[in-house]
N, C-alpha and C positions, 0 to 999 in steps of 0.2 A: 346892840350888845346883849341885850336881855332875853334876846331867841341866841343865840348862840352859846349861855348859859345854860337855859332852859334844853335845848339841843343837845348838850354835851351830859346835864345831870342825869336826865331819864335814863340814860343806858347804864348809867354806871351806879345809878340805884339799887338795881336786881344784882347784878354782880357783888355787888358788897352786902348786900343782902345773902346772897348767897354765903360767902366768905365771912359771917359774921362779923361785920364792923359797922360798927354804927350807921346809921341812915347820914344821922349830917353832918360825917365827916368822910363821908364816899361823895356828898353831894357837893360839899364843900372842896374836895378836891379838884372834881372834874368840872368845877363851876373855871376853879382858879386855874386849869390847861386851858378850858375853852377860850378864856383872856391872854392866856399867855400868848397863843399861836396866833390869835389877832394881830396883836401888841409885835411880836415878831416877824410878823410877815408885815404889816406896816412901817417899819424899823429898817428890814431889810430893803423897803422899794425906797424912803427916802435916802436912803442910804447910797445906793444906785444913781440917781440923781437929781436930788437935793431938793424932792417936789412930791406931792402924791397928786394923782389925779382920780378922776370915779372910778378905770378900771385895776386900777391898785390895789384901791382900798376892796371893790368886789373879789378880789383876786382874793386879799385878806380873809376874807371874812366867810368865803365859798372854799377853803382851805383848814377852815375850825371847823365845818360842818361834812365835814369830810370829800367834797366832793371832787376837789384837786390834790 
């Protein structure tokens, strides 16, 4: 969880930098998407049916980091 934080902060660092808003509350924002989209995409699979398994949770987690 702590690379998908770290993953999601770095880009949205410079951009709010840019946009003048504070460092750590740009960081803190996109700390707090990169957990959400986890947290929802894990939500959604047990939800589906009623179990997570490895490729779930990878499914989760390769879905914060943009890659699905």
């Amino acid at each position: 969880m702590v690379a998908v934080v770290v993953a999601s902060v770095m880009g949205t660092i410079g951009a709010g930098a840019i946009m003048g808003i504070e460092l750590w509350k740009s960081a803190s924002m996109a700390a707090i998407l990169g957990v959400a989209i986890v947290l929802e995409g894990l939500a959604r699979a047990y939800i589906t049916d009623g179990k997570l398994d490895a490729d779930e949770i990878n499914e989760s987690f390769s879905k914060a980091n943009g890659k699905k």
